[in-house]
DRENSEGU-613909 format. One line per 2 residues: number of its first residue (from 1); their letters; for each residue x, y, z of C-alpha. Coordinates in steps of 0.5 Angstrom, whole numbers. Example, Ala and Ser with C-alpha at 12.3 -4.5 7.8 and 13.67 -1.06 7.14 Angstrom:
1	AS	25/-9/16  27/-2/14
***
This chain:
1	XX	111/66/-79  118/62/-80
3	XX	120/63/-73  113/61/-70
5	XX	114/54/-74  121/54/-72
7	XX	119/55/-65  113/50/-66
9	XX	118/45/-68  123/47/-61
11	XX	118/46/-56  114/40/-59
13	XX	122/36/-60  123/39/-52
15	XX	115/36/-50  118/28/-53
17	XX	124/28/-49  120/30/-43
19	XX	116/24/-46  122/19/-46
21	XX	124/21/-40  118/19/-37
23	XX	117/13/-41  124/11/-38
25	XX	122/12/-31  116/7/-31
27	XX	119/2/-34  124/3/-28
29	XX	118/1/-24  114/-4/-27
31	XX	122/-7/-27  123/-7/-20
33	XX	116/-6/-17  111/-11/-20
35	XX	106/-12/-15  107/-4/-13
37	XX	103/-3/-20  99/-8/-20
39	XX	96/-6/-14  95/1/-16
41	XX	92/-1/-22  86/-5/-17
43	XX	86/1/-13  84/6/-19
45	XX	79/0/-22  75/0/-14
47	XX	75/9/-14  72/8/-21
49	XX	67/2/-18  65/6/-12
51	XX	63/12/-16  59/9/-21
53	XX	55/4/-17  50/8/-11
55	XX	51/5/-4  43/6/-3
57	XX	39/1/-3  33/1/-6
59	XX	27/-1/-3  21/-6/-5
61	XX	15/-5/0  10/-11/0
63	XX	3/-11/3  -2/-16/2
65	XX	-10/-14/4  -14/-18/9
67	XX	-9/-23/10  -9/-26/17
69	XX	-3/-28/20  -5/-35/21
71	XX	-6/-36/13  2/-37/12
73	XX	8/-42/13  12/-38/16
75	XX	7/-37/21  4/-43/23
77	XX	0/-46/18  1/-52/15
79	XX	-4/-53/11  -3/-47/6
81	XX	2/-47/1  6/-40/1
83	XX	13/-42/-1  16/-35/-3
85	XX	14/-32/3  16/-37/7
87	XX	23/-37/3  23/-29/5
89	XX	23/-30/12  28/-36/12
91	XX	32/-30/9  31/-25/13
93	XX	28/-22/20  21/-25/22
95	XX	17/-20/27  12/-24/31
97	XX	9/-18/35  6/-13/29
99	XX	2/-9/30  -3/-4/25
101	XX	-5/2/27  -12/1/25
103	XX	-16/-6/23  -20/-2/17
105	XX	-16/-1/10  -17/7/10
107	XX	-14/9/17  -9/3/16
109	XX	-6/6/10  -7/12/12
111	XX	-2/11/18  3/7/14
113	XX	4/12/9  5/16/15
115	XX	8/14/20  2/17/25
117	XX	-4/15/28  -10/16/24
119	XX	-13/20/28  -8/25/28
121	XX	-9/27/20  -17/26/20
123	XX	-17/19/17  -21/16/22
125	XX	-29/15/23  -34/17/29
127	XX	-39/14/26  -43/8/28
129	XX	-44/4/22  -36/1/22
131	XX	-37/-1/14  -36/7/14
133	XX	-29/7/17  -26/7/9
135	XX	-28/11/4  -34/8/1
137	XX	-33/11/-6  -28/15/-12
139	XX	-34/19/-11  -33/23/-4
141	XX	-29/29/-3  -25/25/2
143	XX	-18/24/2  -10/23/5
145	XX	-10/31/7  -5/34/2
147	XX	-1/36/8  1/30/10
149	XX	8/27/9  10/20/7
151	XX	16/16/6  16/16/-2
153	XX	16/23/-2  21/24/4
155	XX	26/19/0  24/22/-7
157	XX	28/29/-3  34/25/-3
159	XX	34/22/-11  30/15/-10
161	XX	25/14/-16  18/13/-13
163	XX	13/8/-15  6/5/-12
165	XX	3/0/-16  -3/-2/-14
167	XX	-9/-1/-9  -9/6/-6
169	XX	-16/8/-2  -14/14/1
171	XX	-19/18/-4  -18/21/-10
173	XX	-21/28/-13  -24/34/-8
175	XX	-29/38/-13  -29/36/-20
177	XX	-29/29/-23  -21/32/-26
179	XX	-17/34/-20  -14/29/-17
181	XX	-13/32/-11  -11/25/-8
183	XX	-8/22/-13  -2/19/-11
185	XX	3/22/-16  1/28/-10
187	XX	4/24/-4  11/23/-7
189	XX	10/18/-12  13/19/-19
191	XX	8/13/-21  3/10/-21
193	XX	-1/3/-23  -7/0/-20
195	XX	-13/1/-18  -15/8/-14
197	XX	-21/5/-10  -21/-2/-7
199	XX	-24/-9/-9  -32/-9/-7
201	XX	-37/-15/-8  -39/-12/-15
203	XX	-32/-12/-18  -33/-19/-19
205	XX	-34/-24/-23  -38/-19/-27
207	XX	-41/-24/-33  -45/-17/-37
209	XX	-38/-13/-38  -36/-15/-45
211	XX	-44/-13/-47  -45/-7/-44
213	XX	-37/-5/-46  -39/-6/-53
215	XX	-46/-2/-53  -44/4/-49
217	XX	-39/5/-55  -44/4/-61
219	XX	-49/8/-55  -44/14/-56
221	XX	-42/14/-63  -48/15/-64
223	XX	-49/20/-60  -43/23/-63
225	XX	-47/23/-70  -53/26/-67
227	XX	-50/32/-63  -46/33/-70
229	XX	-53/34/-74  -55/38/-69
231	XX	-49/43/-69  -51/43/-77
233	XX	-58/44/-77  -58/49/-72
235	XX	-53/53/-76  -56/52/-83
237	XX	-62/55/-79  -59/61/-76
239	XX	-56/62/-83  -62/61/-86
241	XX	-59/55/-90  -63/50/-89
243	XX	-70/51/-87  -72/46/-81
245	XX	-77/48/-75  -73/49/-69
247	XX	-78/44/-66  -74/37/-70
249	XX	-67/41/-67  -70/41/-59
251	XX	-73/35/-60  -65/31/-62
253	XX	-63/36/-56  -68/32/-52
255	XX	-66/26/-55  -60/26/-53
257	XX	-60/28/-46  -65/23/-45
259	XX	-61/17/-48  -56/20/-44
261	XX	-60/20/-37  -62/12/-39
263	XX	-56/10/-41  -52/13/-34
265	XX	-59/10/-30  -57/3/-33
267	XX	-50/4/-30  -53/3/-21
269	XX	-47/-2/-19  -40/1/-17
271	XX	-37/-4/-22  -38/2/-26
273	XX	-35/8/-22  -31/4/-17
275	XX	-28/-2/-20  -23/2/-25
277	XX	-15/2/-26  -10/8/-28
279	XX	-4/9/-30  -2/15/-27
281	XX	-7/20/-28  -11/17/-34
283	XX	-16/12/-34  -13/5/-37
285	XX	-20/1/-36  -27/2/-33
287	XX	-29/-2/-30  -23/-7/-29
289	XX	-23/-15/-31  -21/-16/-23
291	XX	-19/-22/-26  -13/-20/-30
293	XX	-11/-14/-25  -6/-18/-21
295	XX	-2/-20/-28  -2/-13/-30
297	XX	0/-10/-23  6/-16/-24
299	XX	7/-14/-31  8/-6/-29
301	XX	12/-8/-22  18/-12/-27
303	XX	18/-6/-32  19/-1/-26
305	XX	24/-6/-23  28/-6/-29
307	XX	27/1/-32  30/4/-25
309	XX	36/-3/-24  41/3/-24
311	XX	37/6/-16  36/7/-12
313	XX	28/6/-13  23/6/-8
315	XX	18/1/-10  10/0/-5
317	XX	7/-6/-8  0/-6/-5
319	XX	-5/-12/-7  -12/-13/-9
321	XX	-11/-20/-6  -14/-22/-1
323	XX	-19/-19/0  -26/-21/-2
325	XX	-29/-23/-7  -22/-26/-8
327	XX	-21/-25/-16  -17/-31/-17
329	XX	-14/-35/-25  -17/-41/-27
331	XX	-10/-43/-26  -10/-43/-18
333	XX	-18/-44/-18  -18/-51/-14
335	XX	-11/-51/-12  -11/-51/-5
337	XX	-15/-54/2  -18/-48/3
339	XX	-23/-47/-2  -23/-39/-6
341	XX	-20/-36/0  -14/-41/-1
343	XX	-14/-40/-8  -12/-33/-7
345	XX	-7/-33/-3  -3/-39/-7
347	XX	-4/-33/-12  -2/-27/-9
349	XX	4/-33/-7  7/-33/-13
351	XX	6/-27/-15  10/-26/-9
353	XX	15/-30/-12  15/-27/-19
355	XX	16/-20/-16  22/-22/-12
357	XX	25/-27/-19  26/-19/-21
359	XX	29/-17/-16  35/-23/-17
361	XX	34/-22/-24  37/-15/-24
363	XX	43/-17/-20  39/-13/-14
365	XX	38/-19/-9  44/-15/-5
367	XX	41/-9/-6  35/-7/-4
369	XX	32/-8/2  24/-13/2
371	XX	19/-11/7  12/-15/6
373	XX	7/-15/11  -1/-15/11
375	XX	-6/-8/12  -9/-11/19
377	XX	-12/-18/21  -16/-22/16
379	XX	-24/-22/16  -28/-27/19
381	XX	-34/-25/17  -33/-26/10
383	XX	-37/-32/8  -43/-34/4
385	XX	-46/-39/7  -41/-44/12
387	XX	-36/-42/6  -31/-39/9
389	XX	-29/-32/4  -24/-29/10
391	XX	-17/-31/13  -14/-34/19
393	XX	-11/-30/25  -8/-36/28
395	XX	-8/-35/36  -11/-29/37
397	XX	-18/-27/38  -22/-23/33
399	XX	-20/-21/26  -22/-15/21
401	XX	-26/-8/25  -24/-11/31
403	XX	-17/-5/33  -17/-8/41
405	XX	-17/-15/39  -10/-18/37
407	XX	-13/-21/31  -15/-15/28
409	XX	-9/-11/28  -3/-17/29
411	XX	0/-17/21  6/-21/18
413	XX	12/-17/18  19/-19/15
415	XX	26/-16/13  31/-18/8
417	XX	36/-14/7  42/-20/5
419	XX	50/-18/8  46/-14/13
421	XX	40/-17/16  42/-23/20
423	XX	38/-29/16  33/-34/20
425	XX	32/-29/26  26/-27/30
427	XX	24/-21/34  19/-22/39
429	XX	19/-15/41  13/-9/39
431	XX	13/-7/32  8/-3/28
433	XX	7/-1/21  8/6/23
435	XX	15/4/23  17/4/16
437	XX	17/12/14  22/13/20
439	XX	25/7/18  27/9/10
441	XX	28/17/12  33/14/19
443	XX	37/10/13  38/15/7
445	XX	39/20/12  33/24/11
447	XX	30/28/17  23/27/20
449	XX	18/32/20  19/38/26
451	XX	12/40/25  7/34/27
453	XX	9/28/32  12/23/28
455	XX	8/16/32  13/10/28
457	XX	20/8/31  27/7/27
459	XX	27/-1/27  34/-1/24
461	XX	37/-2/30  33/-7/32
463	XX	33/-11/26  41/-10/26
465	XX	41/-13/34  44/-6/36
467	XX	39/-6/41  35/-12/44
469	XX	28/-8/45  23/-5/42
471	XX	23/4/42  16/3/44
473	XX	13/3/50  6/4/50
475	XX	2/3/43  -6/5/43
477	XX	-11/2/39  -16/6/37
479	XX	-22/4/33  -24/10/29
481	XX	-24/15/33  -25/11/40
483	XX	-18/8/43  -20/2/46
485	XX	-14/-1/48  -7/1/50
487	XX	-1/-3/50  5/-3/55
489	XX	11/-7/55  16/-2/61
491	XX	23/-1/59  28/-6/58
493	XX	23/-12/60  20/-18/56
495	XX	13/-18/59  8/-14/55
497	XX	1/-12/59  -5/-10/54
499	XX	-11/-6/57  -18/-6/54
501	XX	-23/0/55  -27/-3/51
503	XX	-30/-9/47  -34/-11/41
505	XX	-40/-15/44  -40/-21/39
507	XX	-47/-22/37  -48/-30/40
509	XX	-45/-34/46  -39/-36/44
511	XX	-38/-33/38  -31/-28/36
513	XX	-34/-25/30  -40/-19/29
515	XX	-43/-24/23  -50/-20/24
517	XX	-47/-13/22  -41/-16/17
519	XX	-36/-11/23  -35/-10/28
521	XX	-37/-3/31  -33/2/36
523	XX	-38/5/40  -47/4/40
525	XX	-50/0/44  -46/-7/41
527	XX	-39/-5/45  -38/-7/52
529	XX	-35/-1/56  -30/-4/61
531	XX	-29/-1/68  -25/-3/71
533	XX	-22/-5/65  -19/-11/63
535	XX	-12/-14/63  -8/-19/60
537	XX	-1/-21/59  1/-21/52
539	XX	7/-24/54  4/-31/57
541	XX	-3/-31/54  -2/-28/47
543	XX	-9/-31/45  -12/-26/51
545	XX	-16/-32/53  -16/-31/61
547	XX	-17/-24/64  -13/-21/70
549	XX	-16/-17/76  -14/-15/83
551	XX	-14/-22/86  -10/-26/80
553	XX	-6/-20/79  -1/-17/84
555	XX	1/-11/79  -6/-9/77
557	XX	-7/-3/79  0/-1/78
559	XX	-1/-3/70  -7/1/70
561	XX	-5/6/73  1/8/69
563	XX	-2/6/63  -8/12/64
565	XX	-2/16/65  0/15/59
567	XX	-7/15/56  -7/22/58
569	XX	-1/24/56  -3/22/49
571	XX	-9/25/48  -5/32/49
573	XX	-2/31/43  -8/31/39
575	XX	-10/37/36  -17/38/32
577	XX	-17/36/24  -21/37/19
579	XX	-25/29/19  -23/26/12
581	XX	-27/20/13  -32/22/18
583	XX	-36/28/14  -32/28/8
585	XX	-35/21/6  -41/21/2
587	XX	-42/20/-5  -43/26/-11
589	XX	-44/24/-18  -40/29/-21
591	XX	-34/27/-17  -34/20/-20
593	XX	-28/19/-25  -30/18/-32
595	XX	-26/15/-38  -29/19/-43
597	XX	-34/24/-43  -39/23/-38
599	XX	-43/19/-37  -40/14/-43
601	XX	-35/13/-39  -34/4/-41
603	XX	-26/3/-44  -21/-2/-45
605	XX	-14/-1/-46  -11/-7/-43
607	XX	-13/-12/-47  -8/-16/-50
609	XX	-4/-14/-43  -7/-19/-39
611	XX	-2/-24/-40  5/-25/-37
613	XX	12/-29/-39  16/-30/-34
***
């Protein structure tokens, strides 16, 4: 024991004069290299840095609904007030030339989800009546096929927090009401909030809502009671307890299978079933205050940007605006020039605005990447009345169901990327919404899928001016099924030619809208097939107002000719899948989702929520 101390105190004595030594020598450097030290210092403090803070940039995916290209500032429209979106583009890249994959919302998601031509994944329609191109319930089978990859689950393989924050429309449950066999958290999105259908002309204003809120949960109270005496009565019977005649016992049953079926009859409109918001996969409100909706996506948008400061996060805010019936706040009602239709895209404006105000709040504003952009051209044919209820597109010809005209598939796009992405720039070249998911998978080194064609195009290097042109060379719009037109722009050329196979016939002379039947159809006796086809250059007449033949156009059989080629080559790589959208699109009671047990499915759990502070 006394040696092992001895020893102790011997080697500790030995450890501090090995200390001195030390001390004596940094001192010796402090005195002679000052700056040597320093320096050293600042190096240990940027490794520290470096470590802490995640070179990913989070991303923040903004898409409007039926927002033509015409509605904003910085696009031509002088008469709109769009000053967030607008200040977006002055600080980052502006595309002039893009497209979407489809003009209808289902199929157009379905691509930019995807990064494929709907077509390739069944999310395309053969049939005639064009209003059943989307998905035209919560109650159909249909849906995104599970197989499918999209851009939040190729960056959810390298660590990005995945979020969706408003409308999906891209199906929901397959066999019962409870599967979710289509729910976003099923496609790469660790959360979601909003609203998984879209807006109808039943989801707003709805002046009986409070009314039927409140006798539907008094109606299954009382139901609860009646079942309760029921279970009673029927046990006090079988236990020889209470003495009652079955006829009492089965007549309560009938009871409440009656009120049950009157109740469920009395709820015929799709506000009921389809105009509902989720917060993951429970139901928060059905049928929703479409009114309110836009604040309470604004509120979960800032919660998510904040819980998720420390990245990198993926962020696709989907909006309910501006489609019809335009649900806007008394606050912006009678704001603009454009009676309700203007209103609403003021709204979605400064909205806009508040989601990037998160950003910078956060201390993101160097960090993550902003893209915006709408689902397809605006919708000429909402109106009532001479009230114009659609968007603008500008220039171009058609709008909304119309996938050959430019109108119908011309959208907003920009960039901003600060430090990376040079502020003010244009790009003229083609671009589609397809381009998002090889994109974001090029930029955090994620690989695209080896087992499907992959339709989009890395934009990167575009947007960075590494390379002056488009990596497309032919673009092909389908409408539905049916591939109306095809656009070429050759290598390392600025013209652009566009061949149409097939047109809408619109249903007036003069008219560029299908008023009659509200869309467009893709085939039937209301198309115009083209043969020879029609050619335009798009790099001279983007409006396509004047068509070239053989006597106007020397190139024309060459154009035509090449672009049948690649037609061909095309269609070879298409193979059969399942129809989604064309033979999975009926509506089946059981499938519809219900917030309690069915059918008093009426809840509210947002009130109080409603109201957001920046």
């Amino acid at each position: 024991m006394e040696h092992n101390k001895k020893k102790w105190v011997e080697e500790n004595k030995e450890e501090r004069e090995d200390e001195e030594v030390e001390e004596k020598k940094k001192e010796k450097i402090k005195k002679n290299h000052p700056v040597s030290l320093l320096t050293l210092i600042l190096v240990l403090k940027t490794c520290v840095s470096t470590e802490v803070m995640d070179p990913r940039p989070n991303i923040l995916l903004i898409m409007a609904d039926d927002l033509g290209i015409g509605d904003l500032g910085c696009y031509g429209n002088y008469t709109m007030r769009t000053p967030n979106i607008d200040g977006l583009a002055r600080d980052g890249v502006r595309l002039t030339q893009n497209i979407a994959a489809e003009s209808m919302c289902t199929p157009s998601r379905a691509a930019f989800l995807t990064g494929r031509y709907p077509v390739r994944s069944g999310m395309a329609s053969n049939k005639v009546d064009r209003s059943k191109a989307v998905f035209t319930s919560l109650g159909v089978p249909g849906g995104l096929p599970r197989n499918e990859t999209t851009f939040a689950a190729i960056l959810k393989t390298k660590g990005y927090h995945t979020g969706l924050i408003g409308k999906w429309h891209q199906g929901l449950n397959c066999k019962s009401r409870w599967d979710h066999c289509h729910h976003p958290m099923n496609y790469g999105f660790d959360y979601y909030y909003g609203m998984p259908y879209t807006l109808t002309s039943s989801c707003w204003p709805d002046p009986s809502r409070h009314m039927e809120l409140s006798i539907g949960n008094k109606l299954w109270l009382c139901m609860q009671l009646v079942a309760v005496a029921v279970v009673t009565l029927a046990a006090g019977k079988l236990t020889g307890r209470i003495s009652v005649p079955w006829s009492l016992i089965f007549g309560m049953i009938l009871f409440i299978f009656l009120l049950s079926y009157f109740w469920f009859s009395s709820l015929s409109s799709k506000l009921y079933w389809n105009c509902l918001l989720m917060r993951g996969h429970e139901i928060s409100e059905q049928s929703m205050k479409a009114q309110r909706a836009g604040s309470l996506m604004l509120h979960e948008a800032v919660s998510f940007i904040e819980k998720n400061r420390g990245g990198p996060f993926l962020l696709f805010f989907s909006f309910l605006h501006v489609h019809t019936p335009l649900p806007t706040t008394e606050d912006f009602m009678g704001t603009s020039q454009h009676g309700l239709y203007g209103d609403n895209v003021q709204e979605m404006d400064y909205l806009v605005g508040h989601i990037l105000d998160a950003i910078e709040a956060n201390g993101l504003h160097n960090k993550t990447i902003v893209y915006f952009a709408s689902d397809h051209g605006g919708h000429l044919e909402a109106r009532k009345g001479h009230v114009q209820y659609g968007g603008w597109n500008g220039i171009f010809k058609g709008g909304k169901g119309m996938s050959g005209w430019e109108g119908g598939i011309r959208v907003p796009g920009i960039f901003r990327w600060p430090g990376v992405l040079e502020a003010g720039k244009l790009i003229n070249e083609p671009t589609s919404l397809m381009d998002i998911l090889p994109t974001l998978a090029s930029l955090v080194g994620a690989p695209l899928p080896q087992d499907r064609v992959i339709d989009g195009r890395d934009l990167m290097p575009l947007l960075k001016g590494e390379t002056q042109h488009s990596e497309h060379e032919f673009l092909f719009h389908y409408c539905g099924t049916y591939l109306h037109a095809v656009r070429w722009k050759p290598k390392d050329s600025d013209v652009v030619w566009k061949v149409h196979y097939v047109t809408p016939t619109f249903n007036h002379k003069g008219e560029q809208a299908c008023y009659e039947t509200i869309f467009c159809q893709c085939t039937g006796e209301n198309v115009t097939h083209h043969d020879p086809p029609l050619l335009f250059e798009l790099s001279r007449d983007p409006a396509e107002s004047t068509s070239l033949s053989r006597d106007t156009e020397p190139l024309y059989d060459l154009v035509v000719a090449t672009v049948e080629d690649a037609v061909k080559q095309h269609r070879e790589t298409l193979t059969p899948v399942p129809q989604q959208v064309s033979d999975y699109n009926e509506d089946i009671v059981w499938l519809r989702p219900c917030c309690g047990v069915f059918p008093f499915c009426l809840c509210d759990k947002e009130s109080g929520n409603e109201e957001f502070s920046s």
